[in-house]
Backbone as JSON, one array per atom type, in Angstrom:
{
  "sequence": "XXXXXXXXXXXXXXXXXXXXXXXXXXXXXXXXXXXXXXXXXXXXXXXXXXXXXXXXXXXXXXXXXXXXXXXXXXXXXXXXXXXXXXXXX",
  "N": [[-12.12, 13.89, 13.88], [-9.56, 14.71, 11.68], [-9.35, 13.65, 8.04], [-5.99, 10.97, 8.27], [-4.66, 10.67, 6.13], [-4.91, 12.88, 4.4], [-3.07, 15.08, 2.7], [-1.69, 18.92, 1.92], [-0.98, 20.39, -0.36], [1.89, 22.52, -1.88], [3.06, 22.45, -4.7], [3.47, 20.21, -7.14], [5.65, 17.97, -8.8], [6.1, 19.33, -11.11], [4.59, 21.84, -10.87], [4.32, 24.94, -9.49], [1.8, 26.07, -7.01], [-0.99, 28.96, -6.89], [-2.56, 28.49, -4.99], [-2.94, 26.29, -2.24], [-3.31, 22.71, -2.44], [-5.19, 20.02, -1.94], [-4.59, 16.54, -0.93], [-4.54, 13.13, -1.46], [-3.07, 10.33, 0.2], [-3.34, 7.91, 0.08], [-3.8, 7.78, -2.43], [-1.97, 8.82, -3.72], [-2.78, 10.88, -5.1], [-3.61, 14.45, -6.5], [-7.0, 15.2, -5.27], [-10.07, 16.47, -5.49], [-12.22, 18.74, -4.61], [-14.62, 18.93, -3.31], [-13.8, 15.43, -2.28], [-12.13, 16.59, -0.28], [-13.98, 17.83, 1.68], [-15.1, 15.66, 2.82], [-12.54, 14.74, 3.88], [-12.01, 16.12, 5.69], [-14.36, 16.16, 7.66], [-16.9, 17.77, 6.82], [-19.71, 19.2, 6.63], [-21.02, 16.72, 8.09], [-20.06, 14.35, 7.16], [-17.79, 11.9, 7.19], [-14.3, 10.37, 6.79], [-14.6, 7.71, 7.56], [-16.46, 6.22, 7.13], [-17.83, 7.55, 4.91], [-15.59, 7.72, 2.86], [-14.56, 5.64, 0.34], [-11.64, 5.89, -0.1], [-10.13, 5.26, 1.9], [-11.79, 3.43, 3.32], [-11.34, 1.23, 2.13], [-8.61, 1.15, 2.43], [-8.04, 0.41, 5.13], [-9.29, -1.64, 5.15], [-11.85, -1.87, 5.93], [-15.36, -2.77, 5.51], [-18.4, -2.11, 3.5], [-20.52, -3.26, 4.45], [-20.04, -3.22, 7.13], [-20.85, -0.86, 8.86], [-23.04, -0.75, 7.7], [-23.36, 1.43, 6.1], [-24.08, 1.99, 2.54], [-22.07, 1.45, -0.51], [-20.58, 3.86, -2.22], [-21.49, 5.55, -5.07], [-19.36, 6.06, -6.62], [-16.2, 7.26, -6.43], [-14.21, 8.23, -8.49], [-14.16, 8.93, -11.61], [-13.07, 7.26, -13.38], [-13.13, 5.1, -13.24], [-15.49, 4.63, -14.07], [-17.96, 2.65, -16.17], [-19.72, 3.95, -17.56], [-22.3, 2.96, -18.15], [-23.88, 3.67, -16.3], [-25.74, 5.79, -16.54], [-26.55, 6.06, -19.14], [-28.37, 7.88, -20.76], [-30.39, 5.9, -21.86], [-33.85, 4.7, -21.79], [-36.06, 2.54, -19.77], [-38.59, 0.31, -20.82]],
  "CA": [[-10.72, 14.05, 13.52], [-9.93, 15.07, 9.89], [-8.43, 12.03, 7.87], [-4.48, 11.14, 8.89], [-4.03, 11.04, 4.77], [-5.25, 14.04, 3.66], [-2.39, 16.72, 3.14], [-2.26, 20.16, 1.37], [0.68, 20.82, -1.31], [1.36, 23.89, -2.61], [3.64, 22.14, -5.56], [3.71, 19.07, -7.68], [6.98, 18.03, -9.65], [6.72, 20.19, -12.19], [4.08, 23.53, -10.94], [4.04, 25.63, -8.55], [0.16, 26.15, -6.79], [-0.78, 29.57, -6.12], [-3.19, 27.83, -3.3], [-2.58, 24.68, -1.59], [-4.29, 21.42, -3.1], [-5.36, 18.45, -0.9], [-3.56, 15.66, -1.66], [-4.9, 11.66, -0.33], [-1.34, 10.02, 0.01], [-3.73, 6.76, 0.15], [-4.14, 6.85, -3.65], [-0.93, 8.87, -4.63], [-2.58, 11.82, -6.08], [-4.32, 15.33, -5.98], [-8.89, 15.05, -4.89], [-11.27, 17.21, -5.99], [-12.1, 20.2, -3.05], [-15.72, 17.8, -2.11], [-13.4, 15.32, -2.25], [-11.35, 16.9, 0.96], [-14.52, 18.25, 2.35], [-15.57, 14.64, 3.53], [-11.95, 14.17, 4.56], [-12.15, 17.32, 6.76], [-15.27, 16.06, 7.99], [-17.65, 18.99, 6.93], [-21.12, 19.02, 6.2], [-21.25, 15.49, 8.66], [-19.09, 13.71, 6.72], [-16.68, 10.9, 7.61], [-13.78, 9.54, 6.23], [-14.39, 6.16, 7.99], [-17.98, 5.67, 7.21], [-17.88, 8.36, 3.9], [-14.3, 7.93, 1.76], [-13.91, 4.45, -0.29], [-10.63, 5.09, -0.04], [-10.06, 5.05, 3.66], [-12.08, 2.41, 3.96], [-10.28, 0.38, 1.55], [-6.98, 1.36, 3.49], [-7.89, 0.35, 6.34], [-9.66, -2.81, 5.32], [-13.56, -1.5, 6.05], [-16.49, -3.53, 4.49], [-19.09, -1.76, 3.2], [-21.85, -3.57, 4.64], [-20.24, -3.56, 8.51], [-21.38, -0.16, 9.41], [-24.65, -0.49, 7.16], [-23.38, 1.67, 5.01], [-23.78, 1.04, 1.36], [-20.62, 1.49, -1.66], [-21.04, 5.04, -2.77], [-21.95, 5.51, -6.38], [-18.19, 6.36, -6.95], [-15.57, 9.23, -6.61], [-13.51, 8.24, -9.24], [-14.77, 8.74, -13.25], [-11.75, 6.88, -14.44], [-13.43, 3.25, -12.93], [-17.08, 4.44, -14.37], [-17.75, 1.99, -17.17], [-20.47, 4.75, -18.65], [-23.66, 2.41, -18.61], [-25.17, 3.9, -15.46], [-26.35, 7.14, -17.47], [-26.29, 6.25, -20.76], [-29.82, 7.85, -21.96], [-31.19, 4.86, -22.49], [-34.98, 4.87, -20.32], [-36.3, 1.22, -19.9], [-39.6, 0.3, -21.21]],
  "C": [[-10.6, 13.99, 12.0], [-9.07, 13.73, 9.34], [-6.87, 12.02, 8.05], [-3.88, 11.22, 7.13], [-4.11, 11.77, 4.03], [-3.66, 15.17, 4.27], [-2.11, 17.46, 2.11], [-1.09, 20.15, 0.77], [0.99, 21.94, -1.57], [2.29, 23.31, -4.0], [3.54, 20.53, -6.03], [5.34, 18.8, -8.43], [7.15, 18.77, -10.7], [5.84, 21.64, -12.38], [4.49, 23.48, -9.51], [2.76, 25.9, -8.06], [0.23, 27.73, -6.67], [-1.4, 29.12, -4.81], [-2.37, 26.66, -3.11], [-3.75, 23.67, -2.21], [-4.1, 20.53, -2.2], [-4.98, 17.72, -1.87], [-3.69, 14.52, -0.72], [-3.57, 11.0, -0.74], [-2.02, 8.09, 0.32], [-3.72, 6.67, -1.32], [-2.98, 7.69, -4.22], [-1.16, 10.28, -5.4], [-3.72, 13.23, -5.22], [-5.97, 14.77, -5.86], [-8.77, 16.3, -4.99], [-11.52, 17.82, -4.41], [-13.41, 19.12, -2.61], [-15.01, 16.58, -1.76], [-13.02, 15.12, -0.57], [-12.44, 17.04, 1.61], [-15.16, 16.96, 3.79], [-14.2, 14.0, 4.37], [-11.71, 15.16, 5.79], [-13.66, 16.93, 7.55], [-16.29, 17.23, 7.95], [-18.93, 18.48, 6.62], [-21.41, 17.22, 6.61], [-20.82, 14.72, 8.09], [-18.24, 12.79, 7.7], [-15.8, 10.33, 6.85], [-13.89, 8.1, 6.2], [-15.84, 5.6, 7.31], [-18.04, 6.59, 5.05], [-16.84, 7.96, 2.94], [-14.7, 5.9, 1.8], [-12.46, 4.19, -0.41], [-9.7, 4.84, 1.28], [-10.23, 3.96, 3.94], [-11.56, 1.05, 3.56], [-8.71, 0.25, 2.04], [-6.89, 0.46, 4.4], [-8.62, -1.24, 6.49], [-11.31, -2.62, 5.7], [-14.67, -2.41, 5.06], [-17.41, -2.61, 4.88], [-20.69, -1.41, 4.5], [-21.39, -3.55, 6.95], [-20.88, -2.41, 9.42], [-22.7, 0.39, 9.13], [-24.36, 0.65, 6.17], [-23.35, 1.49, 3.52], [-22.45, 1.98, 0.41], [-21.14, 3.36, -2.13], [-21.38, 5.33, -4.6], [-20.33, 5.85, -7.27], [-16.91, 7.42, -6.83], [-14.95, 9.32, -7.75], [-13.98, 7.8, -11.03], [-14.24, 7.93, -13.88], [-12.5, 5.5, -14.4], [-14.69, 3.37, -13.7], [-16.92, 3.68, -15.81], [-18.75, 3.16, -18.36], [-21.45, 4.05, -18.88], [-24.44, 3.04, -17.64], [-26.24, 5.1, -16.29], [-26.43, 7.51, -18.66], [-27.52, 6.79, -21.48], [-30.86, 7.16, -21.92], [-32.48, 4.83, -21.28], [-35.77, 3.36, -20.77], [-37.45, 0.88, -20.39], [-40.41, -0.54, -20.15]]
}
């Protein structure tokens, strides 16, 4: 079942789309098309087991279905040390 918070806009408050944009009404704003693809369940995907922010919705821990934290969806939280260059000695 595709996620119950994923839905498609064709407008924001101030454009018009010519497509439709997915839109998670769990965090308030437009996702990125891979993004939707895991909330459409494609390519074996899950929102429940796959999305951080589902599982945060809904109250999900990480560790109860053995899955681990995903490396992130969102750039805005990355602090910028995982990939900084730097190679360890």
């Amino acid at each position: 079942m595709a996620c119950p918070h994923l839905s498609y806009r064709e407008s924001d408050a101030d454009h018009d789309f010519d497509t439709e944009r997915a839109y998670c009404t769990v965090v308030g704003r437009f996702v990125q098309p891979m993004r939707a693809d895991v909330c459409n369940e494609r390519y074996g995907l899950s929102p429940a087991a796959d999305c951080e922010f589902y599982r945060d919705h809904h109250g999900l821990a990480w560790d109860e279905s053995g899955a681990e934290a995903p490396g992130g969806g969102d750039d805005s939280k990355r602090s910028g040390t995982e990939n900084s260059g730097a190679e360890e000695s």
